[in-house]
C-alpha positions as CSV (number, residue, x, y, z in Angstrom):
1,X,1.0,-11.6,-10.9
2,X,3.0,-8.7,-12.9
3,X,3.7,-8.3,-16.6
4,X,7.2,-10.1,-17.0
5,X,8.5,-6.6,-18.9
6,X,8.0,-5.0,-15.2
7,X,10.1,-7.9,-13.3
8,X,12.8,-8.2,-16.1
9,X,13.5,-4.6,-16.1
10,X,13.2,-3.8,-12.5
11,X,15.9,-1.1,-11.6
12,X,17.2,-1.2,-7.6
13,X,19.1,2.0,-8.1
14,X,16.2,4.0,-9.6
15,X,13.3,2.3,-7.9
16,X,11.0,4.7,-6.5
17,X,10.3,2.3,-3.7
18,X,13.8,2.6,-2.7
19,X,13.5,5.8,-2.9
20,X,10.4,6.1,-1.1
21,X,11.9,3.8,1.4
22,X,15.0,6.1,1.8
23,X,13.4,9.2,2.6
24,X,9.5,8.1,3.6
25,X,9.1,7.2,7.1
26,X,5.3,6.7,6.2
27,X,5.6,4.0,3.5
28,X,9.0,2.9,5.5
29,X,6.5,2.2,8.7
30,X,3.9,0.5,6.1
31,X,6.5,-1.7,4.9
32,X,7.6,-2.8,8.3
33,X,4.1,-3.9,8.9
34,X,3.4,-5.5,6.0
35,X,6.5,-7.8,6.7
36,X,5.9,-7.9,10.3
37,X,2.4,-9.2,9.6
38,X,3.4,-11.8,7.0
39,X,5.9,-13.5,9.4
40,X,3.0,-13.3,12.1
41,X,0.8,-14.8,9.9
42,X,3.4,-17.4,8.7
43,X,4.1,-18.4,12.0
44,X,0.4,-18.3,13.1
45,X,1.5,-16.1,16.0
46,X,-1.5,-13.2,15.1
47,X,-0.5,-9.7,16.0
48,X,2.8,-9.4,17.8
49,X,3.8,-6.2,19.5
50,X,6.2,-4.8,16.6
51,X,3.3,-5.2,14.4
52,X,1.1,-3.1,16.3
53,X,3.9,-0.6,16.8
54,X,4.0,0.3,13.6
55,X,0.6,-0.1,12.1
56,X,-0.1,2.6,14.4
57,X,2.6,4.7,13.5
58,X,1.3,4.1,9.6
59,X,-2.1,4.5,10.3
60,X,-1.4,7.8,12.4
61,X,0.9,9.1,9.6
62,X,-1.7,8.6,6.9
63,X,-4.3,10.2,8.6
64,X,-2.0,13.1,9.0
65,X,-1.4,13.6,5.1
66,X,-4.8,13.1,4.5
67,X,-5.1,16.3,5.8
68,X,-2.8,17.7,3.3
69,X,-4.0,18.1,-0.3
70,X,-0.4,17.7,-1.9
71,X,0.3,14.6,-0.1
72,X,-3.0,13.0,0.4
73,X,-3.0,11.7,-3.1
74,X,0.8,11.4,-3.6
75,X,2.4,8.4,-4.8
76,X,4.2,7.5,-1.8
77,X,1.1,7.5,0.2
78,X,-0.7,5.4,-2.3
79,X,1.8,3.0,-1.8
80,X,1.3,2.9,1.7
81,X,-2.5,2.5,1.4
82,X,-2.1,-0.2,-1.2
83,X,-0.1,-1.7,1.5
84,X,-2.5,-1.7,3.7
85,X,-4.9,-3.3,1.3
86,X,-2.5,-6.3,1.3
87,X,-2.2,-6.6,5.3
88,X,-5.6,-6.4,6.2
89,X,-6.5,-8.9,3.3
90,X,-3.7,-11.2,4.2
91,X,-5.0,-11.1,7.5
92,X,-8.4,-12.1,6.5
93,X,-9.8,-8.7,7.8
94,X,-12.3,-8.1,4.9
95,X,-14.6,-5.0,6.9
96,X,-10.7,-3.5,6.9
97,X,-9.9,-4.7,3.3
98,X,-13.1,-2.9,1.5
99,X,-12.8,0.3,3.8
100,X,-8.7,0.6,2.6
101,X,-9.9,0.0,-1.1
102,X,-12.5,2.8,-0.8
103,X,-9.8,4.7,0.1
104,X,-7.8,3.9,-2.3
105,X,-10.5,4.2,-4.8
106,X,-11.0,7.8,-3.5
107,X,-7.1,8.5,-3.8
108,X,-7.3,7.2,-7.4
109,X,-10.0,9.1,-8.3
110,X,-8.6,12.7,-6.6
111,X,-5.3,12.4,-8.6
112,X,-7.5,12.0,-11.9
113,X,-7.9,8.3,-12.1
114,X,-5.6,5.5,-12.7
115,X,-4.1,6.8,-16.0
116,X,-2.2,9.7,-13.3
117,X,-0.2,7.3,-12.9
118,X,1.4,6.7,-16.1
119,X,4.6,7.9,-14.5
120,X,5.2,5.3,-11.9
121,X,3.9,2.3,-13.7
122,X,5.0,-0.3,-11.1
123,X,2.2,1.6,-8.9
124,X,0.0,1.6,-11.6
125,X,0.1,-2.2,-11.9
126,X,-0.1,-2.6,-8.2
127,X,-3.4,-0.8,-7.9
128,X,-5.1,-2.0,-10.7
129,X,-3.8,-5.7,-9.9
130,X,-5.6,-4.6,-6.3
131,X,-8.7,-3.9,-7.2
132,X,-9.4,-7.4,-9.3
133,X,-7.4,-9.4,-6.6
134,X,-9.9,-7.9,-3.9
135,X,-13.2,-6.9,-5.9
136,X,-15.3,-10.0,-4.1
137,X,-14.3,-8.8,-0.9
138,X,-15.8,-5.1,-2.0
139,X,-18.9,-7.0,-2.9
């Protein structure tokens, strides 16, 4: 799924997803419901109320910083929309799926396409990974 150079050199202490985790309650509540959903789906149980709790709290904290240029394309809310690429195709949601990639397309595309992010290449491989996993559902 990854180059092995990123999953041989992963660093916990410098990870900016520890980091992001640490100090972003946006991609914090995104990664609460991408677990949460997982173990739903595992267990065939569909949506259970701590799902819904925070997929709203994610989806009402990206809409906010959507209406802030700074953090509308930041990396820590393209994690959390990458995110919810992976929950709403894990939950077989495709009308979900294609409108979270056109978002994130849109993101990608505001910070100056995907060579912006050079700097965080763990993201980098994440969204381009993304859009090949998902590009029949765009379709």
């Amino acid at each position: 799924m990854y180059p092995i150079e990123l999953c041989l050199t992963f660093d916990l202490h410098n990870s900016k997803y520890v980091e992001y985790l640490a100090v972003d309650a946006l991609y914090c509540h995104g990664i609460l419901w991408m677990s949460q959903a997982y173990f739903d789906w595992a267990k065939g149980n569909g949506y259970s109320y701590i799902q819904l709790l925070h997929a709203n709290k994610t989806l009402a904290m990206i809409q906010q910083r959507l209406n802030d240029c700074e953090l509308a394309t930041s990396d820590a809310t393209v994690s959390a929309v990458v995110g919810l690429v992976m929950v709403s195709a894990l939950m077989g949601e495709k009308d979900s799926t294609k409108k979270h990639m056109v978002g994130l397309y849109t993101m990608v595309e505001l910070r100056g396409g995907i060579t912006a992010f050079t700097e965080n290449s763990h993201l980098q491989v994440k969204i381009c990974r993304f859009v090949s996993d998902t590009t029949p559902v765009l379709k």
